[in-house]
DOROKOL-867988 format. One record per residue (C-alpha): chain; x, y, z; residue number from 1. Coordinates in nm, 4 decimals. Example, Ala and Ser with C-alpha at 12.3 -4.5 7.8 and 13.67 -1.06 7.14 Angstrom:
% DOROKOL-867988
+-----+----------+----------+----------+-----+
! mol !        x !        y !        z ! seq !
+-----+----------+----------+----------+-----+
!   A !   1.2300 !  -0.4500 !   0.7800 !   1 !
!   A !   1.3670 !  -0.1060 !   0.7140 !   2 !
+-----+----------+----------+----------+-----+
END
This chain:
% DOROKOL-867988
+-----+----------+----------+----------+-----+
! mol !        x !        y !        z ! seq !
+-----+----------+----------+----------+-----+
!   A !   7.0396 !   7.7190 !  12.9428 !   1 !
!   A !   6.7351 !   7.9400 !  12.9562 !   2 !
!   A !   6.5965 !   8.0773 !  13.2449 !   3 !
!   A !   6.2344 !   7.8505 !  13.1806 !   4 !
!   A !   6.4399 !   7.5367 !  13.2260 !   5 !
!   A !   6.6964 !   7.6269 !  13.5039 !   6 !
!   A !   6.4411 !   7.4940 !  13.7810 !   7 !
!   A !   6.1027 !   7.4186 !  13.9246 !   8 !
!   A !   5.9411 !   7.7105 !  13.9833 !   9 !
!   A !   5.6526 !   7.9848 !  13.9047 !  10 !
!   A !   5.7129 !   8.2362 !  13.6810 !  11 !
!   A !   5.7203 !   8.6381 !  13.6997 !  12 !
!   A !   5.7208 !   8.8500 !  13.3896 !  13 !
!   A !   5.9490 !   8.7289 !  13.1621 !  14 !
!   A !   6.1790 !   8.5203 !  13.3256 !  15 !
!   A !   6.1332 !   8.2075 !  13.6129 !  16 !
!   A !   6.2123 !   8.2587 !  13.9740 !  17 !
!   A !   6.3494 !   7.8702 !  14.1047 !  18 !
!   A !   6.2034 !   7.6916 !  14.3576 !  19 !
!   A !   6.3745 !   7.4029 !  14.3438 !  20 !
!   A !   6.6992 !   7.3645 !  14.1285 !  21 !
!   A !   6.6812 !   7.1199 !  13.8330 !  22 !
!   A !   6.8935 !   6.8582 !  13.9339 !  23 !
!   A !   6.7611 !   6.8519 !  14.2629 !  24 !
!   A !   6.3942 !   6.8302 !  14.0641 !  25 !
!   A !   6.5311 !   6.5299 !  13.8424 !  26 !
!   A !   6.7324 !   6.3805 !  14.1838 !  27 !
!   A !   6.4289 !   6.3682 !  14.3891 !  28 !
!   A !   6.2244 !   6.1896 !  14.0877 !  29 !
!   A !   6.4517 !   5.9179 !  13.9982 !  30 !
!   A !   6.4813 !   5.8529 !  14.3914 !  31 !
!   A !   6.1441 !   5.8658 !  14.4605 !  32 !
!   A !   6.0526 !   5.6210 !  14.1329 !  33 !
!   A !   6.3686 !   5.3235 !  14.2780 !  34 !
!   A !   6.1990 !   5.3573 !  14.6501 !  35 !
!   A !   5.8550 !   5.2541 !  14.5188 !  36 !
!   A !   5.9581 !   5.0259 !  14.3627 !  37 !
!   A !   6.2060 !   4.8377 !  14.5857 !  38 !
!   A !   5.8702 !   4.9283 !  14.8939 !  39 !
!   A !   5.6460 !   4.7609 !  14.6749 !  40 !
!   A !   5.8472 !   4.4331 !  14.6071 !  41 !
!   A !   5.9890 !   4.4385 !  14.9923 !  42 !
!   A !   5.6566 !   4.4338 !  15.1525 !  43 !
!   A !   5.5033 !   4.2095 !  14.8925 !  44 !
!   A !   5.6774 !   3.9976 !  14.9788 !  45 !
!   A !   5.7286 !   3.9888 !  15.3442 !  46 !
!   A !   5.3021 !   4.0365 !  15.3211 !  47 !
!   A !   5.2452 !   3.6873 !  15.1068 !  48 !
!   A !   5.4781 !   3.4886 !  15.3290 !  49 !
!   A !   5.3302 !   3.6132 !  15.6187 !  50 !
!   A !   4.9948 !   3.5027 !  15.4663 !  51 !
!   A !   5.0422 !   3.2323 !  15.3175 !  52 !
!   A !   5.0643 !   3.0857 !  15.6314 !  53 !
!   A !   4.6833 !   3.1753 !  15.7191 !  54 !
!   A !   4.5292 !   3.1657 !  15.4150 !  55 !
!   A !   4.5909 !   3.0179 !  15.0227 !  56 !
!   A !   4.8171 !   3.1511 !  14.8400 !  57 !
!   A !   4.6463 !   3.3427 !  14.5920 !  58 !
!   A !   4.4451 !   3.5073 !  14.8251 !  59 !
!   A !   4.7767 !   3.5713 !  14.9971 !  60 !
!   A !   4.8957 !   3.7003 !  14.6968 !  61 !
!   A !   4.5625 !   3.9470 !  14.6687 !  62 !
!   A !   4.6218 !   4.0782 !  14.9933 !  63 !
!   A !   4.9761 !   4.1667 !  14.9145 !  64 !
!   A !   4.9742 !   4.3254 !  14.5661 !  65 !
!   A !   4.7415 !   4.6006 !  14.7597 !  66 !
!   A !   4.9495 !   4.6662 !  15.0623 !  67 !
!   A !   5.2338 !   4.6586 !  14.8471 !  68 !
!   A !   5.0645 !   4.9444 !  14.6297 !  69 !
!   A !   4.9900 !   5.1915 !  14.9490 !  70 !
!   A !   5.3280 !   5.1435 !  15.1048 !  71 !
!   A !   5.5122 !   5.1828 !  14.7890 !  72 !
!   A !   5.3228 !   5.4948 !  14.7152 !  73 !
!   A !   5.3252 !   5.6634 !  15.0797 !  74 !
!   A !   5.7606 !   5.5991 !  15.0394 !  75 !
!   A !   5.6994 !   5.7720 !  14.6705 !  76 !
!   A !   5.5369 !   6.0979 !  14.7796 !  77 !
!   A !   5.7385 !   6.1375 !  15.1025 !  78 !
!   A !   6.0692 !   6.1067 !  14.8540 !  79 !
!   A !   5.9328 !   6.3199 !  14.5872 !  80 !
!   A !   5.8032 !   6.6019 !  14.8379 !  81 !
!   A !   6.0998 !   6.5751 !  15.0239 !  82 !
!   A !   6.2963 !   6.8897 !  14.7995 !  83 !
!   A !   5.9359 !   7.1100 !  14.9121 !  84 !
!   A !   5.9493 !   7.0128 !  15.2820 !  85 !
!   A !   6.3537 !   7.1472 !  15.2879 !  86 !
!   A !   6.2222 !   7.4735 !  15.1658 !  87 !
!   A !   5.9411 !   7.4699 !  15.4340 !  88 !
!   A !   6.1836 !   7.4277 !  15.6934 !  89 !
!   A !   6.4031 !   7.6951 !  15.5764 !  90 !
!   A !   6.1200 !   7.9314 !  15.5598 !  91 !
!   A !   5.9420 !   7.7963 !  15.8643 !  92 !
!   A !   6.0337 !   8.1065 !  16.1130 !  93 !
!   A !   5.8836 !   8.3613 !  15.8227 !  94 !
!   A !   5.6055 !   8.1813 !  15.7661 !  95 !
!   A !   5.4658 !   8.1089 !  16.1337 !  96 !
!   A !   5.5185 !   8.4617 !  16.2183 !  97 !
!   A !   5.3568 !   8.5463 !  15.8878 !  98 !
!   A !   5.0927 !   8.2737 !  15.9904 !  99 !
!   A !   5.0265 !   8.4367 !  16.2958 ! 100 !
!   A !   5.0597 !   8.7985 !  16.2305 ! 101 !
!   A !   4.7628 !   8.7407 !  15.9425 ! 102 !
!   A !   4.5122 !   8.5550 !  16.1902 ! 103 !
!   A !   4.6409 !   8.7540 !  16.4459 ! 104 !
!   A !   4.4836 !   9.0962 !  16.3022 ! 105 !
!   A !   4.2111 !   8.8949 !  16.1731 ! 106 !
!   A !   4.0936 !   8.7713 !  16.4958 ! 107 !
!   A !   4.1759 !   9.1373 !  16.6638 ! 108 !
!   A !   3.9640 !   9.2852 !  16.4065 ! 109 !
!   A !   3.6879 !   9.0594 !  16.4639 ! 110 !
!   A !   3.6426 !   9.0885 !  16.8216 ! 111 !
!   A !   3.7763 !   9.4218 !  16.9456 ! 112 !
!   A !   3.6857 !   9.8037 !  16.7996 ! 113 !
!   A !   3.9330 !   9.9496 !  16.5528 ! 114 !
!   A !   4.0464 !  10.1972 !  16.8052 ! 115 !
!   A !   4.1373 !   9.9039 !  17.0795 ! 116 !
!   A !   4.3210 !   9.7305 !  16.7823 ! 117 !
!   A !   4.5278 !   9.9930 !  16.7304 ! 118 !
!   A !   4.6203 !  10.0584 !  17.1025 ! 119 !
!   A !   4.6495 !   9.6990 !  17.1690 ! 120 !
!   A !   4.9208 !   9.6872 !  16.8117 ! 121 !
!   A !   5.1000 !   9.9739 !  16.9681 ! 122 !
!   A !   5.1507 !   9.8180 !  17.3210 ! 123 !
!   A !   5.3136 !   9.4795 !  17.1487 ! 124 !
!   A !   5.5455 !   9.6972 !  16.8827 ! 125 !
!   A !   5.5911 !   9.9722 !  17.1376 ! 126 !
!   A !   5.6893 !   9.7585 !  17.4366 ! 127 !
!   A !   5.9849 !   9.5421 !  17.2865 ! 128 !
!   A !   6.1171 !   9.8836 !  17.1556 ! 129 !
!   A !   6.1189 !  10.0878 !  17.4360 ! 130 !
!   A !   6.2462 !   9.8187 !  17.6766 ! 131 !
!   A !   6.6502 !   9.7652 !  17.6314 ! 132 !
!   A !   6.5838 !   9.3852 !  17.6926 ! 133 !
!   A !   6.3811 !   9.2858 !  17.5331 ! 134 !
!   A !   6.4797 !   9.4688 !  17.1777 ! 135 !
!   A !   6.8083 !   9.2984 !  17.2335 ! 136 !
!   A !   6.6099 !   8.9179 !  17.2391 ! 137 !
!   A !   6.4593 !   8.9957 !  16.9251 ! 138 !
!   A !   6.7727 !   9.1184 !  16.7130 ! 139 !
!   A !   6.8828 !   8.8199 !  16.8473 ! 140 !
!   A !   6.5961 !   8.6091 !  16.7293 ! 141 !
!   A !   6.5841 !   8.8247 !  16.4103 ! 142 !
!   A !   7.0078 !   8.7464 !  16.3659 ! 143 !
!   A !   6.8933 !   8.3816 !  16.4072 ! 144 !
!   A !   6.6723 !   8.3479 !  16.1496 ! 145 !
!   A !   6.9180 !   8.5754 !  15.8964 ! 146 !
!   A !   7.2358 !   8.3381 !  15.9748 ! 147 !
!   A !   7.0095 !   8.0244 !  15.8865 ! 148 !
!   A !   6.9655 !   8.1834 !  15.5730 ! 149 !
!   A !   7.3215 !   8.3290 !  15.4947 ! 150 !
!   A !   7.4636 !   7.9634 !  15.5671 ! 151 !
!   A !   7.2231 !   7.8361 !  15.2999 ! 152 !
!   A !   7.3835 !   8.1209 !  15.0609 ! 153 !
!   A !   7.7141 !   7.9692 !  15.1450 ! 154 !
!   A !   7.6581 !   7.6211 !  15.0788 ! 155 !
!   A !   7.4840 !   7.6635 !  14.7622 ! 156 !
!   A !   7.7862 !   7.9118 !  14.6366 ! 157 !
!   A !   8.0567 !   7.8510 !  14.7351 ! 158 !
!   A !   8.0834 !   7.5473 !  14.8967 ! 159 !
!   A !   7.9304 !   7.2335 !  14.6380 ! 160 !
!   A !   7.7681 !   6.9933 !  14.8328 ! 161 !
!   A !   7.7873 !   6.7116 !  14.5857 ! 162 !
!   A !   7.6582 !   6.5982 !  14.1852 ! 163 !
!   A !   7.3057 !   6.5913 !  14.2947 ! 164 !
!   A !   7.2610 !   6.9292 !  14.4113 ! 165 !
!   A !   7.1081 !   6.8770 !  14.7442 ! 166 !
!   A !   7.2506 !   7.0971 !  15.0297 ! 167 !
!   A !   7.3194 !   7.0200 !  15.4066 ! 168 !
!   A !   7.0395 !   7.0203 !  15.6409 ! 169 !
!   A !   7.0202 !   7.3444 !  15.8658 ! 170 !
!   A !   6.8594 !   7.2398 !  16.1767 ! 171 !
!   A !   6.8138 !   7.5118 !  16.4541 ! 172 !
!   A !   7.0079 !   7.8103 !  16.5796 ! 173 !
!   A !   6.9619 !   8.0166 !  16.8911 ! 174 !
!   A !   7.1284 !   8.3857 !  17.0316 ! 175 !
!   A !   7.4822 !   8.3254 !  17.2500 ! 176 !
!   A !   7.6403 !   8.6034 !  17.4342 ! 177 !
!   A !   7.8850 !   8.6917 !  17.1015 ! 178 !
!   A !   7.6346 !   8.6256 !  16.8681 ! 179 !
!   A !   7.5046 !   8.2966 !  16.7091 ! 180 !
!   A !   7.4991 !   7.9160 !  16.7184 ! 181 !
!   A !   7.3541 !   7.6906 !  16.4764 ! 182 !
!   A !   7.3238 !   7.3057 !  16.4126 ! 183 !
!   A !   7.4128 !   7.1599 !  16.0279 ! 184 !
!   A !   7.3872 !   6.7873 !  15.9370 ! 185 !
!   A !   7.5688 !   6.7056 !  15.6313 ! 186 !
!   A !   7.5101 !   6.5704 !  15.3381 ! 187 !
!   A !   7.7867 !   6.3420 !  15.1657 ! 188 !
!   A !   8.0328 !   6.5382 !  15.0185 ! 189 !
!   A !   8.0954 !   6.7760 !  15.2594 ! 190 !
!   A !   8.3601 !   6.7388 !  15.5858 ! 191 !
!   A !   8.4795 !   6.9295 !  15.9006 ! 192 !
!   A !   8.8277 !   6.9841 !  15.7645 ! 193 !
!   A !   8.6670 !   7.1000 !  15.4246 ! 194 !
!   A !   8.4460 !   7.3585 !  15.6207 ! 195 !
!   A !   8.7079 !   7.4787 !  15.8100 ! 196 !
!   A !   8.9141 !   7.6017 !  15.5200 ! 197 !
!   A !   8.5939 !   7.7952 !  15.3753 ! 198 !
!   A !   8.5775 !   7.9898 !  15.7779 ! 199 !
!   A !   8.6520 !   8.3555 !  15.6430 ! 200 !
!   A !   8.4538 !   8.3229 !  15.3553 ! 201 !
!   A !   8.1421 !   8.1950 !  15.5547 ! 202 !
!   A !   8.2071 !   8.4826 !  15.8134 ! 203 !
!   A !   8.1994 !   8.7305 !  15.5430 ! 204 !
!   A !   7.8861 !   8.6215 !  15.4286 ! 205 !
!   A !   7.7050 !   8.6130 !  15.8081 ! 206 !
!   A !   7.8141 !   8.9998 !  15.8441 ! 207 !
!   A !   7.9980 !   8.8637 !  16.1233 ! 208 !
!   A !   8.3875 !   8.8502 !  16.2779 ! 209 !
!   A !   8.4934 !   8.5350 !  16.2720 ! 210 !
!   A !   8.3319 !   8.2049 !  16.2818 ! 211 !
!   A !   8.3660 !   7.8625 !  16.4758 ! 212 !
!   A !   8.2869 !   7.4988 !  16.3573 ! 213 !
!   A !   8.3678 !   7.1573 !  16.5396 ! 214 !
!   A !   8.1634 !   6.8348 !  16.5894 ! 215 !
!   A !   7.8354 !   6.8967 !  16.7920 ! 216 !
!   A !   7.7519 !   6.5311 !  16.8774 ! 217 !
!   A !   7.8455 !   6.3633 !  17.1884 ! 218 !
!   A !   7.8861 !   5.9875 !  16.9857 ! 219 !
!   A !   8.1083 !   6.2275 !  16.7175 ! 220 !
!   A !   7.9258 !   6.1593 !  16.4351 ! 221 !
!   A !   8.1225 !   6.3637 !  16.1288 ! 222 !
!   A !   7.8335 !   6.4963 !  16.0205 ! 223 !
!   A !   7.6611 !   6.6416 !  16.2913 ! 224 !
!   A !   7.8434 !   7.0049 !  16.2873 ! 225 !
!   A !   7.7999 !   7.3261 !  16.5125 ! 226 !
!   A !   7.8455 !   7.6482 !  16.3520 ! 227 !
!   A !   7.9490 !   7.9599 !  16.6152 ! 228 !
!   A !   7.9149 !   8.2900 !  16.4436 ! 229 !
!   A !   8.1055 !   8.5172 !  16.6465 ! 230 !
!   A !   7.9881 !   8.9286 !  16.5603 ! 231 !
!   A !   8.1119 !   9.1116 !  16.8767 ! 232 !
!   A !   8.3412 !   9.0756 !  17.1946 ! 233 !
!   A !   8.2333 !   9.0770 !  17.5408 ! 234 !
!   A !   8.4879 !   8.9661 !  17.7457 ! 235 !
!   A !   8.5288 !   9.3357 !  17.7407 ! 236 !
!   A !   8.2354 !   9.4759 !  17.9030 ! 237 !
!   A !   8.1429 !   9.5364 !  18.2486 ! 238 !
!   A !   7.9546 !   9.2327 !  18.3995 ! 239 !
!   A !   7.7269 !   9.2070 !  18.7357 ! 240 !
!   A !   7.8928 !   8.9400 !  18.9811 ! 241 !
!   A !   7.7380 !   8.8285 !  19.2812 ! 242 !
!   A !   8.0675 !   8.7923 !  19.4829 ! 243 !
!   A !   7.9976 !   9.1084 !  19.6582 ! 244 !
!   A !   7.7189 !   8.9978 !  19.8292 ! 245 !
!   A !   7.9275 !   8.6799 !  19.9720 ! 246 !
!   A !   8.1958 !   8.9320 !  20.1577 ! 247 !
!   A !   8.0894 !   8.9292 !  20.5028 ! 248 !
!   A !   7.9925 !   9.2887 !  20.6450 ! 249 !
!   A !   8.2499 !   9.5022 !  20.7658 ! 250 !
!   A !   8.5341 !   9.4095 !  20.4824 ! 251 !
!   A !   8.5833 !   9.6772 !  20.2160 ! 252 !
!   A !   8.4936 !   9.5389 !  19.9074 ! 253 !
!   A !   8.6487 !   9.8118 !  19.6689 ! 254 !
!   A !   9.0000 !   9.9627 !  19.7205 ! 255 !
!   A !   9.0587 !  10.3429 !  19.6868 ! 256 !
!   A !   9.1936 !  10.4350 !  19.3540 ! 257 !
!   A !   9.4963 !  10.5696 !  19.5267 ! 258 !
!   A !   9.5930 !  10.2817 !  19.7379 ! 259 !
!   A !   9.6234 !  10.0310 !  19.4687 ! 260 !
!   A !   9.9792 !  10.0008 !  19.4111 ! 261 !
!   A !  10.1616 !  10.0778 !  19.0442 ! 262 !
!   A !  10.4880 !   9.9743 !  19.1309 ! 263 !
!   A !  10.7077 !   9.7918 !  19.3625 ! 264 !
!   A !  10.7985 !  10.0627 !  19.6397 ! 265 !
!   A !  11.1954 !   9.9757 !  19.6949 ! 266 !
!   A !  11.5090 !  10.1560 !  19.7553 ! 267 !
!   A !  11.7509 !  10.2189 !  19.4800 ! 268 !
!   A !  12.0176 !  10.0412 !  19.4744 ! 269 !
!   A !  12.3821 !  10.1625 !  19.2784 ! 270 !
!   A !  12.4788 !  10.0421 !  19.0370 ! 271 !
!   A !  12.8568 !   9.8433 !  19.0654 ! 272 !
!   A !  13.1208 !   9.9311 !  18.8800 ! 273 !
!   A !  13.3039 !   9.6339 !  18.8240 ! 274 !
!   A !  13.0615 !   9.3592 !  18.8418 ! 275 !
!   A !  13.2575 !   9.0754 !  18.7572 ! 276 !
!   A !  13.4998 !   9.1304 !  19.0198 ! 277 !
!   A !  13.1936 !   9.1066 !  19.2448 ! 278 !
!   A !  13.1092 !   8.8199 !  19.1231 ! 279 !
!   A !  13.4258 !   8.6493 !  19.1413 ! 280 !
!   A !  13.4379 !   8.7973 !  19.5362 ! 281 !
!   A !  13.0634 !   8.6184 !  19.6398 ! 282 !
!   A !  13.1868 !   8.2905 !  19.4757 ! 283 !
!   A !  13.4997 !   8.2875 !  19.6742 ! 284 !
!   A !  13.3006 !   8.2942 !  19.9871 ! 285 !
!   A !  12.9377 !   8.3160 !  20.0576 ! 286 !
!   A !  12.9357 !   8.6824 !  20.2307 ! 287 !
!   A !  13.1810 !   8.8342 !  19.9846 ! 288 !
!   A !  13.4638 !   8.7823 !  20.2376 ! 289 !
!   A !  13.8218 !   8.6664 !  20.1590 ! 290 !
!   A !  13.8847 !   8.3647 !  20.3338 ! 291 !
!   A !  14.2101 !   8.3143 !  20.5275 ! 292 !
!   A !  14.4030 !   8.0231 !  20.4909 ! 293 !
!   A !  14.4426 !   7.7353 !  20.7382 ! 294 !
!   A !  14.8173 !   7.7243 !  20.8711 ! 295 !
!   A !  14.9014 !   7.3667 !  20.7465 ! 296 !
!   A !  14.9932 !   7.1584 !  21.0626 ! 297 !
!   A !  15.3164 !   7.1036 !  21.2658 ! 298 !
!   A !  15.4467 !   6.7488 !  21.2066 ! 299 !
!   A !  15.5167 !   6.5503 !  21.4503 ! 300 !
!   A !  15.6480 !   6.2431 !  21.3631 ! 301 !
!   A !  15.9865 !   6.1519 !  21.2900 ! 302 !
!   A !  15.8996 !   5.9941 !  20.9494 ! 303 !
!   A !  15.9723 !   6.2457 !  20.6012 ! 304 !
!   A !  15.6551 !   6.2926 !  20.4592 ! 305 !
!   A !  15.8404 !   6.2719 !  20.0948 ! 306 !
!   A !  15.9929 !   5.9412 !  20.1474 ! 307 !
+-----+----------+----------+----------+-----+
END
């Protein structure tokens, strides 16, 4: 197939860069045509029975076919633009800050002198970069937005979604402590036991460690997934805890390196050579003791005890 008919899409020199992937393109217009149609008939009719009651018929009927027409239509173009509105979503962090960054200068140009512009650039790219916290929230932001991405990668890959060519919806992510989490509603075709065979692959592709997926809804609906990329460890590091401050004054709160014992301080104890003879001693008696015999009894009576 040649690279002008792979896809929807504008072209650049010589070849076409896709937009939207030709099934998807043929998918979303065969979809769109069946809901108009079905719209138009459904709400015809519900329309000229509802009418009918008020009015005649055929002016029933003339009221319909036009509200039948809009609503049919409005179902139409939200189908057929739905393939356009995916991509907007993906791209949506890139192009507000894009968005904002343009009208941003714009509006700094316009009202401040060049030399003000400049100082006032420096202080919001200068800021974030000097300060240790707050260049860590926007690698973390920044990691957000490049995982959304990276999971799209990986379900239009390696992972087929289904015949139509239309890939699982990638709702939000935000920063955790080992790196990211982010929200994926499925399309059919796809599972949580599928998903979780395809874990190493779709870790390799985040640049991450390893990588977490289980249900995300409360209800658990199957389709409603949680991805954890995990990309470092902390459970490692050196964390500020407040119990400190709840030890009442006067007890130490940190031990001296040397007083923290190593080892169980007892005395040695030799080793026996015959062991089992021991052992046979202590269950003879309970202090290791031999026990003496009772002298049996003196009989008295006149009777012979083997008779």
């Amino acid at each position: 197939m040649s690279k002008s008919t792979r896809g929807f899409g504008f072209r650049r020199g010589s070849g076409t860069v896709t937009v939207i992937e030709q099934k998807v393109h043929r998918s979303s217009e065969r979809n769109a045509r069946f809901a108009f149609i079905i719209t138009a008939i459904v709400v015809g009719l519900a329309t000229m029975s509802v009418a009918s009651d008020r009015m005649h018929p055929i002016l029933a009927g003339l009221l319909a076919a036009p509200a039948a027409f809009v609503s049919g239509a409005l179902v139409w173009l939200l189908v057929r633009i739905w393939p356009v509105l995916r991509i907007l979503w993906w791209w949506f962090g890139e192009i507000t800050a894009a968005i904002g960054l343009t009208y941003g200068w714009i509006a700094l140009a316009d009202a401040t002198p060049a030399a003000l512009t400049l100082g006032i650039l420096a202080v919001l790219v200068g800021v974030p970069a000097a300060v240790p916290y707050l260049r860590h929230r926007v690698e973390a932001l920044a990691w957000c937005v490049i995982v959304r991405h990276r999971l799209r990668v990986c379900f239009s890959q390696f992972i087929i979604a289904n015949k139509s060519g239309s890939l699982p919806l990638i709702l939000w992510a935000r920063p955790t402590p080992v790196g990211e989490r982010v929200w994926v509603y499925l399309r059919p075709g796809l599972s949580l036991a599928r998903l979780q065979d395809r874990l190493g692959e779709i870790a390799v592709a985040c640049h991450a460690t390893t990588c977490v997926v289980e249900l995300a809804s409360a209800n658990k609906n199957a389709a409603y997934l949680r991805f954890d990329i995990k990309r470092r460890e902390v459970l490692n590091a050196d964390v500020n805890s407040s119990l400190p401050n709840l030890v009442p004054a006067g007890i130490p709160t940190q031990q001296a390196p040397g007083s923290v014992p190593t080892a169980l301080d007892l005395p040695d104890v030799p080793a026996d050579p015959n062991p089992i003879a021991t052992a046979t001693k202590s269950a003879g008696s309970p202090n290791g003791r031999k026990t003496a015999k009772a002298a049996p009894a003196a009989d008295t009576s006149d009777d012979d005890p083997w008779d």
